[in-house]
Every structure is written in C-alpha cells, then in structure tokens.
DRENTIGU-917009 format. One record per residue (C-alpha): x, y, z. Coordinates in pm, whole numbers, plus 50000, padded with zeros to 5 digits. Example, Ala and Ser with C-alpha at 12.3 -4.5 7.8 and 13.67 -1.06 7.14 Angstrom:
<pts>
+-------+-------+-------+
:     X :     Y :     Z :
+-------+-------+-------+
: 51230 : 49550 : 50780 :
: 51367 : 49894 : 50714 :
+-------+-------+-------+
</pts>
This chain:
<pts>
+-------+-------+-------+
:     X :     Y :     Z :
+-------+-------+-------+
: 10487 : 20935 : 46696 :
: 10096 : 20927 : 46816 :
: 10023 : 20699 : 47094 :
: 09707 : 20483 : 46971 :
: 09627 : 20265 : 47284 :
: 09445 : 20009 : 47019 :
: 09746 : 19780 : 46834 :
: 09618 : 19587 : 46613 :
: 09897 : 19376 : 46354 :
: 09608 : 19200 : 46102 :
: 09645 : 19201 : 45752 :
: 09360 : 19027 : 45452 :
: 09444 : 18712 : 45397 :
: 09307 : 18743 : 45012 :
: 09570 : 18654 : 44725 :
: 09791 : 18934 : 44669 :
: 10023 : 19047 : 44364 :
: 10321 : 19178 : 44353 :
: 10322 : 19562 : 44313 :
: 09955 : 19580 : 44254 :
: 09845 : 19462 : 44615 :
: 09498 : 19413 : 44638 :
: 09411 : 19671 : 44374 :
: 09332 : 19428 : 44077 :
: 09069 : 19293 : 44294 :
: 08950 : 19664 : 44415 :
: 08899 : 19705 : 43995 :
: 08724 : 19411 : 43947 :
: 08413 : 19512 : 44159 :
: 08092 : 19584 : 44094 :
: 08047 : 19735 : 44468 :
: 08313 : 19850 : 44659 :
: 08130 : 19885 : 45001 :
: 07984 : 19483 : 44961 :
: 08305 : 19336 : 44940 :
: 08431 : 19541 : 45238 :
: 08130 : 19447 : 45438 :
: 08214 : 19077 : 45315 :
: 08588 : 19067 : 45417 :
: 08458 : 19264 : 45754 :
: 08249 : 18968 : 45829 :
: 08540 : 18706 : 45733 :
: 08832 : 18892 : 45891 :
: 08688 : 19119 : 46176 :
: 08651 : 19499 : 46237 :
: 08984 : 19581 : 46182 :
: 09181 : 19466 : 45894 :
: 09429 : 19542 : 45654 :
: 09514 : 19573 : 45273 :
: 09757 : 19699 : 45024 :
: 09632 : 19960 : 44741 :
: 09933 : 19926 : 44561 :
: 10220 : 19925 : 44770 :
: 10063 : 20165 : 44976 :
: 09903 : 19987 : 45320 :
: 09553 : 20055 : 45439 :
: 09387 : 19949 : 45741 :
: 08942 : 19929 : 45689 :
: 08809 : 20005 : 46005 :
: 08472 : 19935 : 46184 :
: 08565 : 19946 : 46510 :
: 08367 : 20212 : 46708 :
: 08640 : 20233 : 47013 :
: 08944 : 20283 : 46760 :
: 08758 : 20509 : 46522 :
: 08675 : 20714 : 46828 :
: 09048 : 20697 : 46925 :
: 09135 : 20858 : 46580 :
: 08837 : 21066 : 46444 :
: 08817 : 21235 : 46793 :
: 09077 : 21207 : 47097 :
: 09388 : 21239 : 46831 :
: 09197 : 21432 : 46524 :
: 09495 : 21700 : 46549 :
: 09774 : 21371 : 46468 :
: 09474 : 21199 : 46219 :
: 09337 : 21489 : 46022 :
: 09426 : 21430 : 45666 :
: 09275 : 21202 : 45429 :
: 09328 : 20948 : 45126 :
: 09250 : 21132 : 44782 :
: 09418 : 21028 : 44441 :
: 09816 : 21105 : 44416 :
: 09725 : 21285 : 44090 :
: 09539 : 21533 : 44248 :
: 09813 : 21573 : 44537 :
: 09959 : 21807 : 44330 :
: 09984 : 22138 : 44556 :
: 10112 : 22393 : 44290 :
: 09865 : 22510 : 44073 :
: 09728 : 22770 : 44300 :
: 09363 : 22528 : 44314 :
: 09394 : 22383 : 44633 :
: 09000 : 22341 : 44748 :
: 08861 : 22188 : 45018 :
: 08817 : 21888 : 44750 :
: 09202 : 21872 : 44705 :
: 09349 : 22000 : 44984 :
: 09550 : 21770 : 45264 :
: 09725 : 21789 : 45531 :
: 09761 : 22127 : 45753 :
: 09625 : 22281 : 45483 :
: 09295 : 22094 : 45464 :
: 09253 : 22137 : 45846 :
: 09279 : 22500 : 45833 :
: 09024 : 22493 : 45518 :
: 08775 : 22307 : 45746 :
: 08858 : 22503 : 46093 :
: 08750 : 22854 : 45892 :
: 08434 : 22716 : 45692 :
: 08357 : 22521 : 46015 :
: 08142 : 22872 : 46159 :
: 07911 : 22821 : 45899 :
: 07775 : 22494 : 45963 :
: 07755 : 22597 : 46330 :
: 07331 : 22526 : 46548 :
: 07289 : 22923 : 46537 :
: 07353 : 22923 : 46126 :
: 07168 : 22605 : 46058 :
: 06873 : 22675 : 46201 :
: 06838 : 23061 : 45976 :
: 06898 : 22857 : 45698 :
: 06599 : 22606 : 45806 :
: 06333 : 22862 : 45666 :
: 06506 : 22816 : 45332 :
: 06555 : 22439 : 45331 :
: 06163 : 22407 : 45429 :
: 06078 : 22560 : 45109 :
: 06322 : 22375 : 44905 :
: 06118 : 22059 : 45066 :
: 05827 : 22228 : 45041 :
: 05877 : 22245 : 44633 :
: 05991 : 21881 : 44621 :
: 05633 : 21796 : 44804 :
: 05477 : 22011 : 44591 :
: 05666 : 21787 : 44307 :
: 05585 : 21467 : 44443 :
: 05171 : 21541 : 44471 :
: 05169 : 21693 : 44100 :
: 05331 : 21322 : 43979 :
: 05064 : 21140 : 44175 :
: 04777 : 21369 : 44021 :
: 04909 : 21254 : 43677 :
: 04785 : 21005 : 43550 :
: 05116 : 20953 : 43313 :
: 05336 : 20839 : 43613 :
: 05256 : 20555 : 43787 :
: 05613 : 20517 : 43948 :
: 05869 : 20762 : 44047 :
: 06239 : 20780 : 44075 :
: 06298 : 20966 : 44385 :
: 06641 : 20976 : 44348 :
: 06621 : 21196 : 44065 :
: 06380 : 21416 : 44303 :
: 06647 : 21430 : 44577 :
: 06934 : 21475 : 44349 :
: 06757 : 21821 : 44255 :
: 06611 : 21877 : 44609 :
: 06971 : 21844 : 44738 :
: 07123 : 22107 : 44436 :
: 06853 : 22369 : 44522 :
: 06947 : 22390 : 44895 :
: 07306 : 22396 : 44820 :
: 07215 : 22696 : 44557 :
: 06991 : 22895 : 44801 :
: 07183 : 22831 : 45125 :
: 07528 : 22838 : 45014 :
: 07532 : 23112 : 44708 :
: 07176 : 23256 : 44748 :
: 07046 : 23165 : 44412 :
: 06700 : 23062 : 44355 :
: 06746 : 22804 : 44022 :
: 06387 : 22627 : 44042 :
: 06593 : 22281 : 43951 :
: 06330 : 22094 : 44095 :
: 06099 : 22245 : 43840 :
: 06355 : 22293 : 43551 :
: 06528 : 21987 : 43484 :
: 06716 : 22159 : 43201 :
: 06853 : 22438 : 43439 :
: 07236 : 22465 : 43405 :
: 07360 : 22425 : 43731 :
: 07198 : 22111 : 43747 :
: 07324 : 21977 : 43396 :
: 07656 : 22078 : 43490 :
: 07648 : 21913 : 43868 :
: 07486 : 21605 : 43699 :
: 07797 : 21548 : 43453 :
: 08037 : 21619 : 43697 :
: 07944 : 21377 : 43971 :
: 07898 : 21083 : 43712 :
: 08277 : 21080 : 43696 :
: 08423 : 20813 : 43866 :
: 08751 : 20911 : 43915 :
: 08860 : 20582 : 44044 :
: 08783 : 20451 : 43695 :
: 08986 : 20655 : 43545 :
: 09360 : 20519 : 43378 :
: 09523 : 20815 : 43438 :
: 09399 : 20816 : 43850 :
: 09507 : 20412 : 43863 :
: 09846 : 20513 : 43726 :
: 09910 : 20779 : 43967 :
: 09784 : 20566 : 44245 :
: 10030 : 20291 : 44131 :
: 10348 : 20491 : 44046 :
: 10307 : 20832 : 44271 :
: 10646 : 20956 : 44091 :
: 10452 : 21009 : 43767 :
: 10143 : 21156 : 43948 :
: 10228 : 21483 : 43871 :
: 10347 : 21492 : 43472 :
: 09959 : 21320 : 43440 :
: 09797 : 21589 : 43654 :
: 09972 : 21800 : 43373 :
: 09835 : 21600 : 43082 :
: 09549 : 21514 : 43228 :
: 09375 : 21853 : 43296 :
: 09599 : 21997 : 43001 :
: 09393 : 21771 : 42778 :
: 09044 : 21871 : 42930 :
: 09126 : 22236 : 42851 :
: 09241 : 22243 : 42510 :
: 08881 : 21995 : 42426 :
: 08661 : 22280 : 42635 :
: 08826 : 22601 : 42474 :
: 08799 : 22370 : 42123 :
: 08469 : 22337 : 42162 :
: 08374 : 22661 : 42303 :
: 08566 : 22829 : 41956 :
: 08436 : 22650 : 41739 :
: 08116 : 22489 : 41873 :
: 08024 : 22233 : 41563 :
: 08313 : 22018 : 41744 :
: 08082 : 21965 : 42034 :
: 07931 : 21669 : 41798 :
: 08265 : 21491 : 41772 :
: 08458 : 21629 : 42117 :
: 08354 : 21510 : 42486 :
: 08391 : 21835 : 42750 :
: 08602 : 21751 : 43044 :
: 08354 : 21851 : 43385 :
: 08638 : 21883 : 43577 :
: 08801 : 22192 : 43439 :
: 08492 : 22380 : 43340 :
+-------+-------+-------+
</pts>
C-alpha cells in the first residue's frame, strides 16, 4: 500500500454502459486530448473513468502528479499500454512493451545516455541535422514552385535524421531523400493507430483473450511479409504488417 497524501473519490458523470465503460465514447472521437480538456473543464483536475471495466483516473493536477511522477516514482513506475501487447513471453520485451520492474530497469540503464555531459557531444551533430533542414527551408523559398510549406513533413525528417546520426551513427540524408528507407519504413509504422485497431479493442475489453490475439495477430503479419517477400507480385494484392518487419 503507497501512502498518496492527495484522496480524491470523483468519478465522470458521463453516461456509462455496462461492460464497455466509457470506451464507446473514447471510439467515437475525432480528438482524444479535446474531449479530455472538455470534461477537465466540466469536472475538475482530477477525475475519473472506466476503459472497460478497468478504472482510470485523468489527471491535471500539478501537486498530485508531483506526488506520483516524483516523490513515489519507485511505487508509480509502470504504465498503461494495450493488454495485447502485455504479453511477456516472446523474448521481445522493448522499452516499447516492457512494464513493470522490467520497464524501470530498461529506463534506469539507457538513462546514462540521455545524461547533460552526453547531450551536449551530441549537440555538434543535431546542429547540422538543423543546419540541413535550414538549408531545406531557404532552397523552398528560392523556388518559385512552392509558395507554402508543410513543415511538419520537414520536422518529421529533421527528427528521423537526428535519431539516425545520434542514436545508430548513420548519416541517411532523409531530409534530402524523401524516398530513403528508413524514412518510408518509420513513416508506415507510426501511421498505425493501434488504438484503432479490433484486435487491440478486444484485448483491452476481454484481457483473458489478449494473448491467443497477440498470437494471431502478429502470426498474421508474418506469414503476409514472408508472402510477399517470396513471391513479390503479391505485394499488389497483400498489405505488409510495419509492426513485425
């Protein structure tokens, strides 16, 4: 038992169902965070929900998120991620997957590396990642072809190259090469919202079955990437599954 000195017994007042919770009205939206700002403002900083049967408190008070993010971060370490990927015995337990003790410890030894001393070596190479992205930025405005720019996109790629050249040492020129692989392959695998997914709302909503859909779930992404990697003409009619290339 953790001592919290902040009790708070609220709960959202919005219509409820039976075994779903609030989670048919969590599908629904369009945006996630403007509804939460929206019940903040009708039903204070702290308040609570159901995701299922599972109860969730949404937080925005600074005093008890300092309470649990910092005084008692060795009783609130872990984290919410989708029962389906809970499962712990595949021998792919990343820093993505991992919970509990096990997450902690994943953090604690990569922690070094994000350390003042090791950010600021790294600073000559994330000035020249910027660098190229200014360099980017005053070749669009010379042309006379684009009279607006996405700088998402721009970022998107800005952030991938300093992850490549910090992280793994690999100079990729994705802010130059739009077509470069890494990128492609980063691209496809972060416009998968997992959320969305049947096979995630399933597991969320019956944890007993999360782990015979883990099975069929990456089971199927397999078989479609070694299918199309055999015999590549399949690529025209068979999707490849991001998340197990």
């Amino acid at each position: 038992m953790v001592s919290v000195p902040l009790i708070y017994r609220v709960s959202l007042r919005s219509p409820t169902r039976f075994f779903f919770g609030h989670y048919k009205i969590l599908w629904s939206l369009k945006s996630l965070s403007k509804q939460l700002q929206e019940w903040t403002r009708q039903y204070g900083s702290i308040y609570g929900l159901f995701v299922g049967t599972k109860p969730m408190y949404v937080v925005s008070d600074v005093d008890f998120l300092q309470e649990v993010f910092i005084k008692q971060f060795s009783s609130f370490h872990s984290r919410d991620i989708p029962e389906i990927l809970r499962n712990e015995n595949d021998g792919i337990i990343h820093l993505f997957r991992a919970t509990g003790a096990r997450w902690r410890r994943q953090r604690y030894v990569i922690n070094p590396t994000f350390s003042s001393a090791k950010l600021k070596l790294m600073s000559p190479l994330v000035n020249e990642c910027i660098q190229a992205m200014l360099n980017k930025l005053a070749q669009m405005r010379d042309s006379e072809q684009h009279q607006e720019v996405n700088i998402y996109d721009l970022y998107k790629r800005l952030t991938m190259d300093v992850i490549c050249r910090c992280a793994f040492g690999i100079d990729t020129d994705v802010q130059n090469d739009i077509n470069n692989p890494y990128l492609q392959k980063a691209i496809a695998v972060f416009q998968i919202d997992f959320d969305e997914l049947l096979f995630i709302r399933l597991g969320n909503l019956l944890p007993f079955l999360a782990r015979p859909l883990y099975g069929i779930f990456f089971a199927i992404g397999f078989i479609c990437n070694k299918l199309v990697k055999w015999i590549p003409f399949l690529s025209n009619y068979i999707e490849e599954y991001p998340h197990v290339w």
